[in-house]
N, C-alpha and C positions, 0 to 999 in steps of 0.2 A: 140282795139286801146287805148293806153295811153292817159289818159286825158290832154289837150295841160298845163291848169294851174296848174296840176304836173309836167310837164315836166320844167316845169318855176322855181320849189324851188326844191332845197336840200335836200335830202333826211334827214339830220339834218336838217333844218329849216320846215320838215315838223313836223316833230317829237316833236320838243320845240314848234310851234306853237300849235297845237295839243293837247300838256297837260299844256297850261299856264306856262309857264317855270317861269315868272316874279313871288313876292310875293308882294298882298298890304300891305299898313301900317294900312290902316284903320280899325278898331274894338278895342273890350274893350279890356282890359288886364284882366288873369284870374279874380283876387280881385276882379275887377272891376262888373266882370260875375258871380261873387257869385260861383265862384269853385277856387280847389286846385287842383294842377296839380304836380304829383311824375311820376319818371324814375324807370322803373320797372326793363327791360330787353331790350337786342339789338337783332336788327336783320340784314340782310343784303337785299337790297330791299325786301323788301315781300313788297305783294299784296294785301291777304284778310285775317279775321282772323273770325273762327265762334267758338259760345261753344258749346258745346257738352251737351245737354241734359241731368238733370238731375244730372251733374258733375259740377267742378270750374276749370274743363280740357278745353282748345280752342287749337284749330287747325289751326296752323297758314302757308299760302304758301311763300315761296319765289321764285324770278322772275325765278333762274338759273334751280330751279328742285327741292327746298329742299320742305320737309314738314312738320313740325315742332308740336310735344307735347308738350305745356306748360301750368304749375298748376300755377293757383296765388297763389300772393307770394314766388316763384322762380326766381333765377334770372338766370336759364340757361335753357333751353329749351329741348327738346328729338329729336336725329330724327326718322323719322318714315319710316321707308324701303319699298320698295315693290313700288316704284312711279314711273313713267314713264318718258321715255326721251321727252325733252321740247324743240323746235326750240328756244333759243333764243337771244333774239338782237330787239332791239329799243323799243317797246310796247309788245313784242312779250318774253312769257316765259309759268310758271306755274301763274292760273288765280285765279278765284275765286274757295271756297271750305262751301259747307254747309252740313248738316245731316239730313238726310233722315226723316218724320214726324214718321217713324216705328224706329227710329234709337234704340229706349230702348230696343226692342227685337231682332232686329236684324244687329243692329251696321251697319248699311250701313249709307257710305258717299259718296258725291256726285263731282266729282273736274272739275275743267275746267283748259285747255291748249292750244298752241298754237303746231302748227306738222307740219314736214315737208311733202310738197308734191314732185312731178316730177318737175325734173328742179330746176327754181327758186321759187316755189311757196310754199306757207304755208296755212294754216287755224287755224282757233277753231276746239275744241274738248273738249266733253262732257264725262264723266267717272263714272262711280260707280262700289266701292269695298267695301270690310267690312274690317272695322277699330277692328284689333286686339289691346290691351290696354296689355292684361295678360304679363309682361316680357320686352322684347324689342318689342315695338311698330311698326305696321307693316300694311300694305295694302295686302291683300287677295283675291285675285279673279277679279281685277280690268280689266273691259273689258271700250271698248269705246260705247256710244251710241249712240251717236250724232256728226256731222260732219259739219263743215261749207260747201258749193257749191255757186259757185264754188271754188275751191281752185285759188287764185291767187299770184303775185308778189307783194313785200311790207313788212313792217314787224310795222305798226299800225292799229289803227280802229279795235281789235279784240272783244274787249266789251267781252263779255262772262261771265259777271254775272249770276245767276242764285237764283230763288225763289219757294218754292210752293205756292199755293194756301192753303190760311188760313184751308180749309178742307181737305188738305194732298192729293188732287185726281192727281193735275196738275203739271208738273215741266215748268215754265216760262224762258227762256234762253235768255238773249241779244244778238244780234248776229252785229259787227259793218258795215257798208260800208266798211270797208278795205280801205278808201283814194282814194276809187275807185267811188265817185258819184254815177253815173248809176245806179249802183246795187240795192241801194232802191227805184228804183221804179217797178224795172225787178221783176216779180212774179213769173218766172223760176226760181228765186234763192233766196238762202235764209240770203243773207248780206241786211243789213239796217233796219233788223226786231226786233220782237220781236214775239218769239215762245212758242206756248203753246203746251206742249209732254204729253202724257202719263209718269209715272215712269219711264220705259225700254227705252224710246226714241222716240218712233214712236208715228207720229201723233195723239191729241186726237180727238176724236170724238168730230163732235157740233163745230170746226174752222172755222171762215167767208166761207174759200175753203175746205173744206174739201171730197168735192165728186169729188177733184182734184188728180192728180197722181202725187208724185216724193214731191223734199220736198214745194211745194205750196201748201199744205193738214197741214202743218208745223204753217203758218202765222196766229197769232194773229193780226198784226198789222206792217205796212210798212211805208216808206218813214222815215226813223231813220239815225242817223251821229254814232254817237261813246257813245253807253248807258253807263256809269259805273256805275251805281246805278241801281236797282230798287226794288219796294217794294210794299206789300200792308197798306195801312192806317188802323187805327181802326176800320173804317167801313167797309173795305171791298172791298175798291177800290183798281187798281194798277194802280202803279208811278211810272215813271223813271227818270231819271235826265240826259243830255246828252250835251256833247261839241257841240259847235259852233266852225266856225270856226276862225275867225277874229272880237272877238265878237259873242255875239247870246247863249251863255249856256242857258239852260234852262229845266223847268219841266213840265213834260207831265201827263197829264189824258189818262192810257191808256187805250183805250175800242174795241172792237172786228170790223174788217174789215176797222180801220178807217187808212187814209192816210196822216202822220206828214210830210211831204210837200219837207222833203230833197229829191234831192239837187235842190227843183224848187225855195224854199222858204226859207230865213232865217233874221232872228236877225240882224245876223254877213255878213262879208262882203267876199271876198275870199282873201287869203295872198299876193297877188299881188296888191291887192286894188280894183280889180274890183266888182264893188256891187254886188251883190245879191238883187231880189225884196223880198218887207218887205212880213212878215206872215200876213201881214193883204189886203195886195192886194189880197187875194186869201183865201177867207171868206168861202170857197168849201172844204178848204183846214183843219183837225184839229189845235186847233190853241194853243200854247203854254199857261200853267195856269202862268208860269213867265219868262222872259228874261235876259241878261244880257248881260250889254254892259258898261264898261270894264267886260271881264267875271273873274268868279270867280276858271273856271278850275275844276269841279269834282271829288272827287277820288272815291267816294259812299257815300251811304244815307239810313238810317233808318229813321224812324216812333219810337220814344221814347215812353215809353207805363209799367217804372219804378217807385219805391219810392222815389228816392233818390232826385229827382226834380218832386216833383207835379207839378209845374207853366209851366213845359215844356211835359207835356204827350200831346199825341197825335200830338206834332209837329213833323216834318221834321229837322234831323239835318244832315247837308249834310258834311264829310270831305273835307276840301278844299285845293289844292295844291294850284291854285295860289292866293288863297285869304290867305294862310298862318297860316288856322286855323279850328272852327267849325262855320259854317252859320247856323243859325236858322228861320225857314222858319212854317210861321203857313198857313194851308191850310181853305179857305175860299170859298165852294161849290166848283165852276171846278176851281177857280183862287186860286194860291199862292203868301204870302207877305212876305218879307224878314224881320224878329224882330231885329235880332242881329246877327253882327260877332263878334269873340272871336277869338283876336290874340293869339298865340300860335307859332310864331315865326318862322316856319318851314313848306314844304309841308307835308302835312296828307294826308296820301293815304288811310287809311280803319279809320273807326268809328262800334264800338261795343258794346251793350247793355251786361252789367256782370249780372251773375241771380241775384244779390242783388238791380240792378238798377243803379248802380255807370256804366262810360261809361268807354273805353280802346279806344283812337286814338294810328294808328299806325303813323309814320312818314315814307318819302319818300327817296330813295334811300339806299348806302350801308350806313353802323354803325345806322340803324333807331332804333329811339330811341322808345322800348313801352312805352305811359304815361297813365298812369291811372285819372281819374275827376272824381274828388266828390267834395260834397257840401264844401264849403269855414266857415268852423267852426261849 
Protein backbone atom coordinates (compact mmCIF):
# COMPACT_ATOMS: atom_id res chain seq x y z
CA UNK A 1 0.00 0.00 0.00
CA UNK A 2 1.27 3.53 -1.08
CA UNK A 3 2.45 5.45 1.73
CA UNK A 4 -0.61 7.97 2.50
CA UNK A 5 2.10 11.15 2.98
CA UNK A 6 3.28 10.28 -0.74
CA UNK A 7 0.19 10.11 -1.90
CA UNK A 8 0.01 13.92 -0.46
CA UNK A 9 3.04 15.42 -2.91
CA UNK A 10 4.01 15.30 -6.38
CA UNK A 11 5.87 13.32 -7.82
CA UNK A 12 8.03 16.79 -8.62
CA UNK A 13 7.92 18.01 -5.22
CA UNK A 14 9.12 14.86 -4.08
CA UNK A 15 11.85 14.87 -6.08
CA UNK A 16 13.30 18.72 -5.44
CA UNK A 17 12.32 18.05 -1.84
CA UNK A 18 14.45 15.12 -1.75
CA UNK A 19 17.69 16.60 -3.26
CA UNK A 20 17.61 20.26 -1.62
CA UNK A 21 16.57 21.99 -4.88
CA UNK A 22 17.18 25.63 -3.00
CA UNK A 23 21.14 26.93 -2.88
CA UNK A 24 22.34 28.83 0.51
CA UNK A 25 24.24 31.86 0.39
CA UNK A 26 26.03 31.27 3.31
CA UNK A 27 29.99 30.20 3.15
CA UNK A 28 33.39 31.62 2.14
CA UNK A 29 34.12 32.57 -1.29
CA UNK A 30 37.00 30.52 -2.71
CA UNK A 31 40.01 33.40 -1.81
CA UNK A 32 38.33 33.49 1.05
CA UNK A 33 39.02 29.41 1.53
CA UNK A 34 42.50 29.46 0.56
CA UNK A 35 41.73 27.86 -3.05
CA UNK A 36 41.35 28.60 -6.71
CA UNK A 37 38.96 27.28 -8.57
CA UNK A 38 39.41 26.64 -12.89
CA UNK A 39 36.64 25.20 -15.45
CA UNK A 40 38.25 22.23 -16.93
CA UNK A 41 35.52 20.36 -18.91
CA UNK A 42 31.61 19.90 -19.29
CA UNK A 43 29.47 17.32 -18.74
CA UNK A 44 25.95 16.68 -19.03
CA UNK A 45 24.36 15.72 -15.58
CA UNK A 46 26.83 13.16 -14.48
CA UNK A 47 26.89 11.52 -11.17
CA UNK A 48 30.09 10.27 -10.02
CA UNK A 49 33.50 10.60 -10.95
CA UNK A 50 36.64 8.03 -9.72
CA UNK A 51 40.41 7.80 -10.82
CA UNK A 52 41.63 5.12 -12.04
CA UNK A 53 44.58 3.83 -10.12
CA UNK A 54 47.85 4.60 -10.88
CA UNK A 55 46.74 6.85 -14.09
CA UNK A 56 45.55 10.86 -14.30
CA UNK A 57 42.60 8.94 -16.15
CA UNK A 58 38.84 9.27 -14.15
CA UNK A 59 35.98 7.85 -15.04
CA UNK A 60 33.29 9.78 -15.12
CA UNK A 61 28.96 8.67 -15.24
CA UNK A 62 26.40 10.55 -16.55
CA UNK A 63 22.68 10.36 -15.46
CA UNK A 64 21.11 9.22 -19.30
CA UNK A 65 23.75 6.23 -19.79
CA UNK A 66 27.05 7.73 -20.82
CA UNK A 67 30.45 6.82 -19.39
CA UNK A 68 32.88 8.84 -19.80
CA UNK A 69 37.26 8.70 -20.16
CA UNK A 70 38.76 11.81 -19.13
CA UNK A 71 42.81 12.77 -18.80
CA UNK A 72 43.49 15.88 -17.00
CA UNK A 73 44.21 18.49 -18.62
CA UNK A 74 41.62 17.69 -21.48
CA UNK A 75 39.10 19.44 -22.27
CA UNK A 76 36.84 16.84 -23.96
CA UNK A 77 36.27 13.64 -22.57
CA UNK A 78 36.12 9.78 -24.34
CA UNK A 79 33.15 7.58 -24.45
CA UNK A 80 33.41 4.44 -23.24
CA UNK A 81 31.23 1.67 -24.98
CA UNK A 82 30.17 -1.53 -23.84
CA UNK A 83 27.53 0.23 -20.93
CA UNK A 84 24.32 -0.69 -20.08
CA UNK A 85 20.70 0.51 -20.52
CA UNK A 86 19.66 2.87 -17.57
CA UNK A 87 15.81 3.45 -16.54
CA UNK A 88 15.99 6.92 -16.50
CA UNK A 89 14.08 9.81 -15.05
CA UNK A 90 13.94 11.78 -11.68
CA UNK A 91 17.03 10.33 -9.35
CA UNK A 92 16.80 7.42 -11.45
CA UNK A 93 19.75 6.86 -14.27
CA UNK A 94 23.58 5.61 -14.46
CA UNK A 95 25.04 5.92 -10.57
CA UNK A 96 28.09 5.62 -8.95
CA UNK A 97 31.41 4.06 -10.62
CA UNK A 98 34.67 2.98 -8.64
CA UNK A 99 37.78 0.47 -9.44
CA UNK A 100 38.30 -2.52 -8.16
CA UNK A 101 41.35 -2.64 -5.29
CA UNK A 102 42.93 -5.33 -8.05
CA UNK A 103 42.09 -2.91 -10.82
CA UNK A 104 46.30 -2.60 -11.91
CA UNK A 105 46.13 -6.19 -12.77
CA UNK A 106 43.04 -6.70 -13.71
CA UNK A 107 41.28 -3.59 -14.86
CA UNK A 108 38.04 -4.27 -13.19
CA UNK A 109 35.52 -1.59 -12.45
CA UNK A 110 32.72 -1.51 -10.52
CA UNK A 111 29.31 0.78 -11.79
CA UNK A 112 26.11 1.14 -10.27
CA UNK A 113 22.33 1.85 -12.10
CA UNK A 114 19.02 2.20 -11.87
CA UNK A 115 16.79 -0.85 -14.16
CA UNK A 116 13.82 -1.38 -15.30
CA UNK A 117 11.46 -3.92 -13.59
CA UNK A 118 7.82 -5.48 -14.55
CA UNK A 119 5.27 -3.01 -14.77
CA UNK A 120 5.93 0.25 -13.26
CA UNK A 121 8.79 -0.78 -11.16
CA UNK A 122 12.71 -0.09 -11.16
CA UNK A 123 15.59 -0.71 -8.88
CA UNK A 124 19.57 -0.32 -8.18
CA UNK A 125 21.86 -2.51 -9.78
CA UNK A 126 25.38 -3.32 -9.04
CA UNK A 127 27.89 -4.16 -12.21
CA UNK A 128 31.38 -5.19 -12.74
CA UNK A 129 33.35 -5.24 -16.19
CA UNK A 130 36.95 -4.83 -17.16
CA UNK A 131 37.60 -1.43 -18.36
CA UNK A 132 39.48 -1.82 -21.83
CA UNK A 133 41.83 1.69 -22.21
CA UNK A 134 43.91 0.05 -25.49
CA UNK A 135 42.17 2.20 -28.48
CA UNK A 136 38.51 3.16 -28.10
CA UNK A 137 37.67 2.77 -24.61
CA UNK A 138 35.25 -0.01 -23.82
CA UNK A 139 33.40 -2.14 -21.02
CA UNK A 140 34.06 -5.96 -21.44
CA UNK A 141 32.41 -8.54 -19.85
CA UNK A 142 29.93 -6.38 -17.70
CA UNK A 143 27.55 -8.83 -15.91
CA UNK A 144 25.16 -7.46 -12.85
CA UNK A 145 25.65 -8.50 -9.36
CA UNK A 146 23.70 -7.15 -7.29
CA UNK A 147 20.17 -6.21 -7.29
CA UNK A 148 18.05 -3.97 -5.21
CA UNK A 149 14.55 -6.19 -3.56
CA UNK A 150 12.17 -5.55 -3.81
CA UNK A 151 11.84 -3.75 -7.00
CA UNK A 152 9.32 -0.99 -6.65
CA UNK A 153 7.33 2.12 -8.30
CA UNK A 154 9.15 5.55 -8.15
CA UNK A 155 11.91 6.81 -9.62
CA UNK A 156 14.22 8.38 -6.21
CA UNK A 157 15.91 7.09 -3.07
CA UNK A 158 18.30 4.81 -5.21
CA UNK A 159 21.44 5.79 -3.27
CA UNK A 160 23.70 3.11 -4.73
CA UNK A 161 27.07 4.29 -3.91
CA UNK A 162 29.51 1.95 -3.38
CA UNK A 163 33.03 1.61 -1.40
CA UNK A 164 35.55 -1.14 -0.40
CA UNK A 165 36.86 -1.88 2.58
CA UNK A 166 40.43 -0.25 3.15
CA UNK A 167 41.71 -4.07 2.78
CA UNK A 168 40.21 -4.73 -0.61
CA UNK A 169 38.05 -7.98 0.94
CA UNK A 170 34.35 -6.01 1.09
CA UNK A 171 32.31 -4.16 -1.42
CA UNK A 172 29.98 -1.74 0.74
CA UNK A 173 26.75 -0.62 -1.31
CA UNK A 174 24.11 1.97 -0.35
CA UNK A 175 20.99 0.91 -1.11
CA UNK A 176 17.98 3.92 -0.73
CA UNK A 177 14.22 3.48 0.83
CA UNK A 178 13.01 4.29 -2.61
CA UNK A 179 10.52 6.98 -0.95
CA UNK A 180 9.02 4.11 0.14
CA UNK A 181 9.50 4.47 4.38
CA UNK A 182 8.75 1.00 5.42
CA UNK A 183 11.35 -0.67 3.76
CA UNK A 184 14.19 0.36 6.22
CA UNK A 185 13.06 -1.36 8.81
CA UNK A 186 11.72 -4.65 6.71
CA UNK A 187 14.75 -7.08 6.95
CA UNK A 188 13.16 -9.03 4.11
CA UNK A 189 14.50 -6.44 1.95
CA UNK A 190 17.22 -4.86 1.15
CA UNK A 191 16.18 -0.73 0.67
CA UNK A 192 17.19 1.45 3.56
CA UNK A 193 20.39 -0.33 4.05
CA UNK A 194 23.73 -0.53 3.81
CA UNK A 195 25.40 -3.87 2.45
CA UNK A 196 28.43 -5.44 2.82
CA UNK A 197 29.20 -8.16 -0.35
CA UNK A 198 31.80 -10.14 -1.20
CA UNK A 199 33.64 -8.82 -4.73
CA UNK A 200 31.05 -11.05 -6.94
CA UNK A 201 28.05 -9.79 -5.00
CA UNK A 202 26.91 -12.21 -2.62
CA UNK A 203 26.73 -12.05 0.90
CA UNK A 204 30.01 -11.70 2.97
CA UNK A 205 30.54 -13.90 5.60
CA UNK A 206 30.61 -12.45 9.40
CA UNK A 207 27.05 -9.92 8.48
CA UNK A 208 25.00 -9.11 11.64
CA UNK A 209 22.45 -11.97 9.60
CA UNK A 210 24.29 -13.68 8.02
CA UNK A 211 23.11 -17.42 8.80
CA UNK A 212 19.91 -15.71 7.24
CA UNK A 213 18.53 -16.62 3.59
CA UNK A 214 17.77 -14.26 0.65
CA UNK A 215 19.25 -10.82 0.70
CA UNK A 216 18.96 -10.40 4.82
CA UNK A 217 22.45 -12.33 4.89
CA UNK A 218 23.16 -8.86 2.72
CA UNK A 219 22.77 -6.21 5.84
CA UNK A 220 25.33 -4.38 7.40
CA UNK A 221 23.21 -2.09 8.76
CA UNK A 222 19.36 -0.75 8.32
CA UNK A 223 16.96 1.82 9.01
CA UNK A 224 18.77 4.40 6.22
CA UNK A 225 16.78 7.29 3.93
CA UNK A 226 18.71 8.16 0.74
CA UNK A 227 22.84 7.47 1.42
CA UNK A 228 24.75 9.43 -1.26
CA UNK A 229 27.98 9.33 0.18
CA UNK A 230 29.86 6.91 1.93
CA UNK A 231 33.32 6.29 3.01
CA UNK A 232 35.83 5.01 5.34
CA UNK A 233 37.99 7.59 7.37
CA UNK A 234 41.63 7.27 8.22
CA UNK A 235 41.11 5.04 10.79
CA UNK A 236 39.27 2.73 9.53
CA UNK A 237 35.89 3.56 10.17
CA UNK A 238 32.78 3.93 7.75
CA UNK A 239 30.57 6.85 7.07
CA UNK A 240 27.86 7.88 5.30
CA UNK A 241 26.11 10.88 4.68
CA UNK A 242 22.35 10.90 3.97
CA UNK A 243 19.25 13.18 3.24
CA UNK A 244 16.65 14.05 5.51
CA UNK A 245 13.65 14.71 4.70
CA UNK A 246 12.16 18.16 5.42
CA UNK A 247 15.33 18.90 7.25
CA UNK A 248 17.51 16.22 9.24
CA UNK A 249 20.77 15.56 6.55
CA UNK A 250 22.98 14.01 8.28
CA UNK A 251 26.22 11.72 9.15
CA UNK A 252 26.33 8.37 10.43
CA UNK A 253 28.98 6.09 12.11
CA UNK A 254 28.27 3.07 10.38
CA UNK A 255 28.72 -0.06 12.51
CA UNK A 256 27.52 -3.65 11.99
CA UNK A 257 23.73 -4.83 13.02
CA UNK A 258 22.92 -1.24 14.19
CA UNK A 259 19.44 0.38 13.47
CA UNK A 260 19.67 4.38 12.01
CA UNK A 261 16.11 4.84 13.09
CA UNK A 262 14.48 5.83 9.58
CA UNK A 263 11.62 6.20 9.05
CA UNK A 264 10.61 6.00 13.14
CA UNK A 265 13.05 8.74 13.73
CA UNK A 266 14.40 12.00 12.25
CA UNK A 267 16.00 15.54 12.25
CA UNK A 268 13.68 16.43 9.67
CA UNK A 269 10.15 16.60 9.61
CA UNK A 270 7.80 15.07 6.64
CA UNK A 271 7.00 17.60 3.42
CA UNK A 272 3.55 18.11 4.47
CA UNK A 273 4.76 19.25 7.79
CA UNK A 274 3.87 16.71 9.80
CA UNK A 275 6.68 15.96 12.62
CA UNK A 276 8.55 13.27 12.85
CA UNK A 277 10.00 12.27 16.62
CA UNK A 278 13.59 13.66 17.22
CA UNK A 279 16.64 11.05 17.04
CA UNK A 280 17.07 11.61 20.52
CA UNK A 281 13.63 10.40 21.90
CA UNK A 282 14.73 6.96 20.86
CA UNK A 283 18.30 6.66 22.71
CA UNK A 284 17.84 2.63 21.55
CA UNK A 285 17.86 3.86 18.40
CA UNK A 286 21.91 4.68 16.45
CA UNK A 287 22.14 8.13 16.78
CA UNK A 288 23.26 10.63 14.06
CA UNK A 289 27.26 12.02 14.67
CA UNK A 290 25.69 15.43 12.97
CA UNK A 291 22.23 16.90 11.68
CA UNK A 292 20.98 19.49 9.73
CA UNK A 293 18.39 21.60 9.86
CA UNK A 294 18.14 23.86 7.08
CA UNK A 295 19.82 20.96 5.36
CA UNK A 296 22.62 21.06 3.24
CA UNK A 297 21.38 18.42 0.49
CA UNK A 298 24.33 15.88 -0.20
CA UNK A 299 25.75 14.89 -3.43
CA UNK A 300 28.82 12.70 -1.74
CA UNK A 301 31.67 12.66 0.59
CA UNK A 302 35.30 11.76 0.98
CA UNK A 303 37.69 11.64 3.72
CA UNK A 304 40.65 14.03 2.32
CA UNK A 305 43.77 12.27 3.11
CA UNK A 306 46.31 14.59 0.19
CA UNK A 307 49.24 17.29 0.03
CA UNK A 308 47.79 19.82 -1.42
CA UNK A 309 45.80 21.00 1.89
CA UNK A 310 47.64 19.64 4.94
CA UNK A 311 45.20 21.71 7.33
CA UNK A 312 42.38 19.65 5.73
CA UNK A 313 43.49 15.71 5.93
CA UNK A 314 41.62 13.55 7.56
CA UNK A 315 38.47 15.64 7.35
CA UNK A 316 35.14 15.09 5.62
CA UNK A 317 34.59 17.10 2.67
CA UNK A 318 31.16 16.54 1.68
CA UNK A 319 29.64 18.09 -2.09
CA UNK A 320 26.86 20.01 -1.58
CA UNK A 321 23.83 20.59 -3.76
CA UNK A 322 21.88 22.66 -1.68
CA UNK A 323 24.43 24.32 0.24
CA UNK A 324 25.84 25.28 -3.10
CA UNK A 325 29.32 24.27 -2.56
CA UNK A 326 32.15 22.11 -0.44
CA UNK A 327 31.11 21.56 3.47
CA UNK A 328 33.89 20.69 5.55
CA UNK A 329 33.28 18.60 8.23
CA UNK A 330 36.03 17.42 11.13
CA UNK A 331 35.13 14.08 12.69
CA UNK A 332 35.56 14.21 16.46
CA UNK A 333 35.38 10.25 18.04
CA UNK A 334 31.46 9.14 17.05
CA UNK A 335 30.26 13.05 16.62
CA UNK A 336 30.96 15.29 13.66
CA UNK A 337 31.37 19.34 13.37
CA UNK A 338 30.86 21.44 10.56
CA UNK A 339 34.48 23.78 10.00
CA UNK A 340 33.54 25.48 6.81
CA UNK A 341 31.40 26.03 3.84
CA UNK A 342 32.91 27.04 0.60
CA UNK A 343 30.56 28.89 -1.87
CA UNK A 344 31.15 27.74 -5.13
CA UNK A 345 27.99 29.22 -6.57
CA UNK A 346 26.36 26.12 -7.89
CA UNK A 347 24.91 22.43 -6.98
CA UNK A 348 28.05 20.03 -6.75
CA UNK A 349 27.03 16.60 -7.11
CA UNK A 350 30.52 14.54 -6.88
CA UNK A 351 33.84 15.61 -4.96
CA UNK A 352 37.21 13.99 -5.88
CA UNK A 353 40.56 13.43 -4.51
CA UNK A 354 43.25 13.78 -7.89
CA UNK A 355 46.57 11.50 -7.09
CA UNK A 356 48.35 14.74 -6.75
CA UNK A 357 45.86 15.80 -3.91
CA UNK A 358 44.38 18.81 -5.59
CA UNK A 359 40.37 18.06 -5.44
CA UNK A 360 37.73 17.97 -8.94
CA UNK A 361 33.89 19.00 -7.82
CA UNK A 362 31.66 18.04 -10.29
CA UNK A 363 28.46 20.43 -10.73
CA UNK A 364 24.81 19.53 -11.04
CA UNK A 365 22.61 18.93 -13.91
CA UNK A 366 22.98 19.41 -17.84
CA UNK A 367 26.24 21.76 -19.26
CA UNK A 368 28.07 20.69 -15.49
CA UNK A 369 30.73 22.40 -15.39
CA UNK A 370 34.25 20.14 -14.18
CA UNK A 371 36.21 22.51 -11.56
CA UNK A 372 39.30 21.65 -10.51
CA UNK A 373 40.60 23.30 -6.37
CA UNK A 374 43.85 23.87 -5.56
CA UNK A 375 45.67 25.89 -3.09
CA UNK A 376 45.02 29.75 -3.61
CA UNK A 377 48.81 30.76 -4.64
Amino acid sequence: MTNPILRSLSPLALLLASCGSSISAQGSDPATAGIAVTDVATFDEPWAMAFLPGTNMALITEKRGKLKLWREGAAEAMDVSGTPKVAYGGQGGFGDVIAAPDFATTGTVYLSWAEEGEGDTRGAVVGRAKLVIDGQPRLEGLSVIWRQFPKVTGKGHYSHRMTFSPDGKYLYVTSGDRQKFTPAQDLNANLGKVLRLMPDGTAAPGNPMADKVGVTAQIWSFGHRNLLGIAFSPDGRLWDIEHGPAGGDEINLVEPGKNYGWPLVSDGDHYDGKPIPRNRTRPDLAQPAISWNPVIAPGDMIFYSGKAFPQWQGQALIAGLGSGGIVRVKIDGEKAIELERIDLGNRIREIEQAPDGTLYVLEDGEGAKLRHVVPNG
